[in-house]
C-alpha positions in Angstrom: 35.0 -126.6 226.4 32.1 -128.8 224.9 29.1 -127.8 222.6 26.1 -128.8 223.5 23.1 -129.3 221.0 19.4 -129.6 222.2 16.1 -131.2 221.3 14.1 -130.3 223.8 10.6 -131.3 222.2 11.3 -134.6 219.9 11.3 -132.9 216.7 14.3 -134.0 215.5 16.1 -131.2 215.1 18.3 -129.9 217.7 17.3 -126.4 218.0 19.0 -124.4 220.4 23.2 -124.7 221.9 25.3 -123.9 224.5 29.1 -124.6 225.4 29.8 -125.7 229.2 33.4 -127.0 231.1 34.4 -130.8 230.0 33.6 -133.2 233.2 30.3 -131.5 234.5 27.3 -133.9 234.5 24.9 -133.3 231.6 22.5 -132.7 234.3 24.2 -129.6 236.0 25.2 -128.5 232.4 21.5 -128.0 231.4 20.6 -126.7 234.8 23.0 -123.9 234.9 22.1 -123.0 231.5 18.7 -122.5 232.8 17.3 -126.2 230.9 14.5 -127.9 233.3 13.8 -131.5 233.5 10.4 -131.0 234.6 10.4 -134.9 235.4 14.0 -134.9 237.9 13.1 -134.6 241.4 16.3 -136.0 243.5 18.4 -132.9 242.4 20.5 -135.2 240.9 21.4 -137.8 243.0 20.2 -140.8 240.5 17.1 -141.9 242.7 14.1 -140.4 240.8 15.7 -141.9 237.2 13.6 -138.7 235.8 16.1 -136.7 234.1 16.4 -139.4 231.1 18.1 -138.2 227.9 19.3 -139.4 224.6 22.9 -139.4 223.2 22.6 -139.2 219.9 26.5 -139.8 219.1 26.3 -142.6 221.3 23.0 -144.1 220.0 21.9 -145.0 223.6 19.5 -143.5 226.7 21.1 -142.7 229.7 20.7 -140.6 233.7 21.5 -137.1 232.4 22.8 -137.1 236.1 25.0 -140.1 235.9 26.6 -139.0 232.4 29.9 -136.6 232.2 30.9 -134.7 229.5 34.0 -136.2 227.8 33.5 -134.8 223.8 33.7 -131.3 222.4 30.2 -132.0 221.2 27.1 -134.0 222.3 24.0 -134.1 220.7 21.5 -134.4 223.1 17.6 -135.4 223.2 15.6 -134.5 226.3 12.9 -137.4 226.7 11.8 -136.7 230.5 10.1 -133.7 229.7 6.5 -132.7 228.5 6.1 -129.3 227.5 3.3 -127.8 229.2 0.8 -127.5 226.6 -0.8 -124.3 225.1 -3.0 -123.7 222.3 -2.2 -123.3 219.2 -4.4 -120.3 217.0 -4.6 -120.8 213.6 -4.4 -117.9 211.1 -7.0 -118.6 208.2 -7.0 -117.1 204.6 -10.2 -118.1 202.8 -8.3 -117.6 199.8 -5.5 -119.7 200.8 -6.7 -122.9 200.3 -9.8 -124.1 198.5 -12.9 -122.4 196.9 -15.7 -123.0 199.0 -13.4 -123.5 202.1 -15.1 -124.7 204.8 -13.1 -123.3 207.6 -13.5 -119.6 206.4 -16.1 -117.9 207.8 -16.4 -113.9 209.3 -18.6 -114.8 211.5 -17.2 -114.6 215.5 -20.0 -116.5 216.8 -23.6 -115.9 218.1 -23.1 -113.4 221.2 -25.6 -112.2 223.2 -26.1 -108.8 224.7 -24.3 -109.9 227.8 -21.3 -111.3 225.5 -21.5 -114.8 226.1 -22.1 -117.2 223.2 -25.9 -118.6 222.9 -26.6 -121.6 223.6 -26.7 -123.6 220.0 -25.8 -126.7 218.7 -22.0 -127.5 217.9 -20.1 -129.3 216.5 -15.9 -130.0 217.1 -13.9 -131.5 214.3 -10.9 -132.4 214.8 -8.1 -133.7 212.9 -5.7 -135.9 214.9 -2.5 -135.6 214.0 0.7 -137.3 215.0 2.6 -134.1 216.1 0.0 -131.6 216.5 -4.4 -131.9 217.2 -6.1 -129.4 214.4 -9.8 -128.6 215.8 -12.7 -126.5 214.5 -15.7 -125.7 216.1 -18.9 -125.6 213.6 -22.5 -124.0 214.5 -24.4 -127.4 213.6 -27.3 -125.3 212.2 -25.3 -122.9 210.0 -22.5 -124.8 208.9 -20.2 -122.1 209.7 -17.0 -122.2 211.0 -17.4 -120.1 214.7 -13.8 -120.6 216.4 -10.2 -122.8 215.5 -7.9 -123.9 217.6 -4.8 -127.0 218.1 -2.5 -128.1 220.2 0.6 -130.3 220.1 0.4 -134.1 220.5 1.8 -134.7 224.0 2.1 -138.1 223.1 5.6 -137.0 221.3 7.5 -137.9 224.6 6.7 -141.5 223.9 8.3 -141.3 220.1 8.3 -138.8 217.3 6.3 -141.1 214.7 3.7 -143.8 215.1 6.2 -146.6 214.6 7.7 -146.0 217.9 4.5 -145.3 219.3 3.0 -148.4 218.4 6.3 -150.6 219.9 5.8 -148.3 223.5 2.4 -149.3 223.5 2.8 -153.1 222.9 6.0 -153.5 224.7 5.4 -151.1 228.0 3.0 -152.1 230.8 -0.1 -150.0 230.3 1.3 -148.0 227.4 -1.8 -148.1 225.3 -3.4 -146.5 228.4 -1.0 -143.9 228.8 -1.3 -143.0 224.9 -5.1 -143.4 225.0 -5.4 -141.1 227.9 -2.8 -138.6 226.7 -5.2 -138.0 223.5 -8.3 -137.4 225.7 -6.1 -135.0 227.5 -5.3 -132.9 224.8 -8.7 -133.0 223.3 -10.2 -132.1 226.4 -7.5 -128.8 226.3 -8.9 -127.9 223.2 -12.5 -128.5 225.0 -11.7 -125.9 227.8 -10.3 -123.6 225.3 -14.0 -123.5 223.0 -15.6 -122.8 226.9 -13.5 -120.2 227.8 -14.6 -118.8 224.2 -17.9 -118.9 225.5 -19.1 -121.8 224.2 -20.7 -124.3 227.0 -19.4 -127.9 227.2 -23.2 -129.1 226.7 -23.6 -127.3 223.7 -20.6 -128.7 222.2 -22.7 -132.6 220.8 -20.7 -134.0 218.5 -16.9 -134.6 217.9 -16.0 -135.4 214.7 -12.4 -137.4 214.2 -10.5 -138.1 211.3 -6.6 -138.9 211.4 -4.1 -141.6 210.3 -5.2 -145.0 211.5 -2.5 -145.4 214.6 -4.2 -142.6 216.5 -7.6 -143.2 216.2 -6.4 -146.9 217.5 -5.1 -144.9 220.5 -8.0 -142.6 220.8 -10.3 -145.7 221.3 -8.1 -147.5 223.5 -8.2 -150.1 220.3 -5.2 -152.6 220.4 -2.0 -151.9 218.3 -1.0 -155.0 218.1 -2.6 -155.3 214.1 0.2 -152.5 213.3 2.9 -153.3 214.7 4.1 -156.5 212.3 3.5 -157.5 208.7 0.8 -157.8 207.2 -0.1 -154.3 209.7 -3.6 -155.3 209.9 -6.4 -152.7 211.2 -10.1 -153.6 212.4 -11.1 -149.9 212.8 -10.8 -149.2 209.0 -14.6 -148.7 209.0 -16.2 -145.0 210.6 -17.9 -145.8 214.0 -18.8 -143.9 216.6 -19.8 -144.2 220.4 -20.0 -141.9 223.6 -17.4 -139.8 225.8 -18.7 -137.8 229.0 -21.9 -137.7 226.9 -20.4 -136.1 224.1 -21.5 -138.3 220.6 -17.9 -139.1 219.0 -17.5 -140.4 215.5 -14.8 -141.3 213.6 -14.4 -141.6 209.2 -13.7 -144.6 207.7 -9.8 -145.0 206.4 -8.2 -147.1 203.8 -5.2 -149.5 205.5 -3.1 -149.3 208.6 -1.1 -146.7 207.1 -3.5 -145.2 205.2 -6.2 -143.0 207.1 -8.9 -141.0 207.3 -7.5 -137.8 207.2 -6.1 -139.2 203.2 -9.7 -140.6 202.6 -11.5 -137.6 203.8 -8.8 -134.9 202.3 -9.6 -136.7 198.3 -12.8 -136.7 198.9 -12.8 -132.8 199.6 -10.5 -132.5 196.3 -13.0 -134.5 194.5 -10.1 -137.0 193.5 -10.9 -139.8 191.0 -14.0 -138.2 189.5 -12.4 -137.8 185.9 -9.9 -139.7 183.5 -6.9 -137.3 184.8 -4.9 -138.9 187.4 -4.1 -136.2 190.6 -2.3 -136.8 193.1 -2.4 -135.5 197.2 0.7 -135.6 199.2 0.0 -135.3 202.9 3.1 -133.7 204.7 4.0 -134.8 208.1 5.7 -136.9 210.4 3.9 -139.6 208.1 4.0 -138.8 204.5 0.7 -140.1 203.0 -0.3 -140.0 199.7 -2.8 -141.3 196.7 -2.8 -140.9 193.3 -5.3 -141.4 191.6 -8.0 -141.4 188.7 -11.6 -142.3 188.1 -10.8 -146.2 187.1 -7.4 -147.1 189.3 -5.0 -146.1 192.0 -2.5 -146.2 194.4 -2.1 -145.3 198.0 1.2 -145.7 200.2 2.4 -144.2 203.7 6.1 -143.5 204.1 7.2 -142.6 207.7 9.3 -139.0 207.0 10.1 -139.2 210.9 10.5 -135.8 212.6 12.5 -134.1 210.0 9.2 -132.0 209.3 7.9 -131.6 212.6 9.5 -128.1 213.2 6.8 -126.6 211.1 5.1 -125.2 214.1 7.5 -123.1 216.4 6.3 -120.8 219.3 2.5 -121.3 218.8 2.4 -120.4 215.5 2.5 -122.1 211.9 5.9 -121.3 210.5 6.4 -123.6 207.7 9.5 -125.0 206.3 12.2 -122.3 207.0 14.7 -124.7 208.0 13.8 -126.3 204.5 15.1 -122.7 203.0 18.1 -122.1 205.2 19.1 -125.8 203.9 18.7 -125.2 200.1 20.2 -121.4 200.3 23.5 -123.1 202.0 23.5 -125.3 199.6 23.1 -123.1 196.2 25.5 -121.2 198.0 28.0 -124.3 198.0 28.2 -124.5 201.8 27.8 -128.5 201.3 27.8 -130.5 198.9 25.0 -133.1 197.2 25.8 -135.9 199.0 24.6 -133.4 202.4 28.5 -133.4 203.7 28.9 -129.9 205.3 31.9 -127.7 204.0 34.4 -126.0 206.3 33.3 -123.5 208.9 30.5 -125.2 209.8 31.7 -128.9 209.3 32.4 -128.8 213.3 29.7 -126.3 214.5 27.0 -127.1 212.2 25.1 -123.9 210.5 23.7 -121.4 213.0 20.6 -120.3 212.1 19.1 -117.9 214.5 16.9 -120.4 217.0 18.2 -123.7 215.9 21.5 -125.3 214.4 21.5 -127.2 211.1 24.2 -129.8 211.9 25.1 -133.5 209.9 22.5 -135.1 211.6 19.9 -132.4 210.9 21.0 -132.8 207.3 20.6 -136.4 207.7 17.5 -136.4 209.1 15.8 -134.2 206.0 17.5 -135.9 203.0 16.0 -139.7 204.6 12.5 -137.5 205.2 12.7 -136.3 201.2 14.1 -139.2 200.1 11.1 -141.3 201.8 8.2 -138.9 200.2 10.5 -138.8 196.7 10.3 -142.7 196.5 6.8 -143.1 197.7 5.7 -140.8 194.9 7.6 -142.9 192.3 6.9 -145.9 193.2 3.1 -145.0 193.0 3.1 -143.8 189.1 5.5 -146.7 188.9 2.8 -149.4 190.3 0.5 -148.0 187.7 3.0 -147.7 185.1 2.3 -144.1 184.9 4.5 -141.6 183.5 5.5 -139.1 186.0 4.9 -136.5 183.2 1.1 -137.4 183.0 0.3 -136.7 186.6 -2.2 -133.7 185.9 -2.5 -131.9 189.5 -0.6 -132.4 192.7 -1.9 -131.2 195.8 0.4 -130.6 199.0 -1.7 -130.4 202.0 -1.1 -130.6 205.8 0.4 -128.2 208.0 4.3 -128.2 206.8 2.9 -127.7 203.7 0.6 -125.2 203.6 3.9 -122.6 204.1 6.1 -124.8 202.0 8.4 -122.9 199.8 8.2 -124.8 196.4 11.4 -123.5 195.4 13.3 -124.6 197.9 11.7 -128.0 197.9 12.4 -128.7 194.1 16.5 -127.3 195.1 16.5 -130.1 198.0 14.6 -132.5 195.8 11.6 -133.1 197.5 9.8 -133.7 194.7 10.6 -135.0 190.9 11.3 -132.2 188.7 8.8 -133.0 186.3 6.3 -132.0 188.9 7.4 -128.5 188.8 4.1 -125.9 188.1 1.7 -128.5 189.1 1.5 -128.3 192.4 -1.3 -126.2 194.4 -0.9 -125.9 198.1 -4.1 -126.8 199.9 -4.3 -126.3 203.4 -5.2 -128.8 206.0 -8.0 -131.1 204.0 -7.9 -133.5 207.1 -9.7 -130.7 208.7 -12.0 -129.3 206.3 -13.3 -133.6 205.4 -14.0 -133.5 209.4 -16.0 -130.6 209.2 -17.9 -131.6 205.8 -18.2 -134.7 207.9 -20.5 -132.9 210.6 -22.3 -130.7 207.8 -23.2 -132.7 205.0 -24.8 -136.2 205.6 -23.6 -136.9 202.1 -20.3 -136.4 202.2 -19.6 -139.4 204.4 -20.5 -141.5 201.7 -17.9 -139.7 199.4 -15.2 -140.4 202.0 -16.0 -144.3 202.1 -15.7 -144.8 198.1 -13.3 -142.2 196.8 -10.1 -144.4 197.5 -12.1 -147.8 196.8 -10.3 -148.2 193.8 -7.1 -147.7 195.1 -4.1 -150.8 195.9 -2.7 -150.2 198.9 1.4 -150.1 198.4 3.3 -151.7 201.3 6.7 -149.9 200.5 8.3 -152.0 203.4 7.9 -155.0 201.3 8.3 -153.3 198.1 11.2 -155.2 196.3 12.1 -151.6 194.3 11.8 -149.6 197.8 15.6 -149.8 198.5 17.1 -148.9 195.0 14.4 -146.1 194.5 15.2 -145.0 197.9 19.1 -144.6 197.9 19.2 -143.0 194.8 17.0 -140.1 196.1 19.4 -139.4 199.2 21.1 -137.0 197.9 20.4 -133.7 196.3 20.0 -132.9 192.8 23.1 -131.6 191.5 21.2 -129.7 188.7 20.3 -126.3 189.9 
């Protein structure tokens, strides 16, 4: 018998298992255990090449069809398939994230007696992410918050993180086209969501975008070639704005190639580098951005985390970090050890955890992921010769971590101890920056100046990257 572990959707986590007969195809293995490979057509006789997967022990791509099951494990990643998308509701606490948040709001909208929404002006901001689109629509004339609503990034099938992204779009023929029109997909989904809400297309005037500087590259079809070698060079650093199906677009202005406008936007909200206190706002994603900062110098850096974080949103729904706090029970419980080796029983079967399996590779995947955001955060108060005990406020936004456990984070060691009690979880700023961006003409100004200041660290080329990075690999044996 062999034990086969899944990742269906590119997070990089194999979530779900099941055991099947040695010298089946993969293929018939995932069909009888009821997997579809929405993109396999030839019933798997090897002539529609659409039933492509990964094998991860074997580092290579391969027919699922053509492949036979020799091992009494195989860690496999499904790349044929798109889900089919839904839309994701989002839950929001106005006391959750900010005073004065500007996606809380009671009201439901302007109905009429008939129960249709009245034709007003809105607006849709939208904050585009690398795994997931975050929109909210805004009643232009109120400033209020009427309706939210995201939806995964489809463009996941082409590569979990921008990196690989960027090398499908320069290296396949028509790639930037198939990522440019994948956006527009998704944003349109989120379009025909608003107007089954009630809310007319023509009504809907202005889409506001902020996001890290790869996607809006995709979103407006704008080369990648600028990102995808040293010195990672972007022309689109500057807001601009144009026309789609005559809907105004506009986009904020960001601060590098790595460093966008969902980081410039989201300090700007926090009011970051107004005083002589240095803060500092971690962005948690697939790309871990980050700036710290006071009201004289800074520094901002982008560190890729990969997917490692990406199963924050399960089932439609905003879960948070709960595989972060099956991984730092196990291992306060001793079930492995710092260097992330996994202890007998589940050194062969990985750690079962209800929908998804924490195996070596999982375990992998999240100590490179904390090591990356661990080093990026000391190498910025090392750049400014800062000590990491003067950093005054730390704000963790994004989606993993607006249901981050902090506890579990300092066990794994996420973040440097001396950070501990500083910390204040903010909710998605990307978002609430697009939406200031449709309400208050000031603010755009805000966005363009608040990281002015600021040196942008190139952590590739960083000569203390690599000793500042192993050292954080493991956990901290200091509980």
């Amino acid at each position: 018998m062999a034990i086969i572990y899944l990742d269906q959707y590119h997070t990089g986590v194999y979530q779900e298992h099941f055991t099947c007969e040695q010298g089946m195809t993969l293929y018939h293995a995932l069909r009888s255990h009821g997997y579809s490979l929405s993109g396999a057509t030839c019933a798997g006789t090897g002539v529609c090449r659409g039933c492509m997967v990964m094998i991860a022990e074997e580092g290579m791509e391969c027919l699922a069809c053509h492949y036979r099951i020799h091992t009494d494990e195989l860690h496999v990643q499904i790349l044929s398939s798109v889900p089919e998308q839904h839309i994701l509701l989002y839950e929001q606490d106005p006391d959750s994230t900010l005073v004065n948040n500007h996606l809380s709001s009671d009201d439901p909208g302007l109905l009429s007696a008939a129960g249709q929404v009245t034709e007003a002006s809105y607006g849709m901001a939208v904050d585009l992410g690398t795994t997931t689109l975050a929109s909210a629509l805004v009643d232009l004339k109120s400033s209020k918050v009427v309706s939210q609503a995201g939806c995964m990034n489809r463009q996941a099938r082409y590569g979990a993180d921008v990196i690989s992204r960027i090398q499908y779009a320069c290296e396949k023929e028509h790639g930037l086209t198939i990522l440019h029109d994948l956006v527009w997909e998704d944003v349109n989904h989120l379009l025909a969501y608003y107007q089954e809400q009630g809310y007319s297309r023509e009504s809907i005037q202005t889409i506001q975008f902020v996001g890290n500087t790869t996607m809006l590259h995709f979103l407006l079809g704008h080369s990648v070639e600028g990102l995808a070698a040293y010195p990672f060079s972007s022309d689109l650093l500057s807001a601009c704005s144009g026309s789609y199906q005559d809907v105004h677009i506009q986009t904020a202005s960001g601060r590098s190639a790595f460093v966008g406008s969902d980081i410039t936007v989201g300090a700007a909200v926090l009011g970051l580098g107004r005083t002589e206190r240095y803060d500092l706002l971690i962005d948690l994603g697939t790309n871990g951005e980050l700036c710290l900062l006071n009201q004289d110098r800074g520094v901002c850096t982008s560190t890729s985390c990969g997917p490692a974080f990406a199963n924050s949103v399960r089932n439609g729904r905003a879960y948070g970090s709960t595989l972060l706090d099956q991984l730092s029970e196990h291992y306060r419980d001793g079930d492995l050890d710092d260097t992330g080796l996994l202890h007998e029983p589940y050194f062969e079967t990985g750690i079962i955890c209800g929908e998804y399996v924490i195996t070596q590779d999982t375990i992998r995947a999240i100590q490179l992921a904390k090591a990356a955001i661990r080093t990026g955060i000391e190498l910025a108060a090392y750049e400014l010769r800062l000590p990491l005990e003067e950093i005054s406020h730390v704000y963790l936004a994004g989606g993993f971590g607006f249901h981050l456990n902090l506890d579990s984070a300092f066990t794994l060691g996420l973040f440097p101890k001396e950070l501990y009690g500083r910390i204040q979880i903010v909710g998605n700023t990307a978002l609430q920056g697009a939406v200031r961006l449709l309400t208050d003409p000031a603010f755009s100004k805000e966005a363009d100046s608040v990281l002015a200041n600021c040196q942008v660290l190139d952590l590739s080329m960083n000569k203390n990257f690599q000793e500042f990075f192993i050292h954080r690999l493991n956990f901290p044996k200091d509980l």
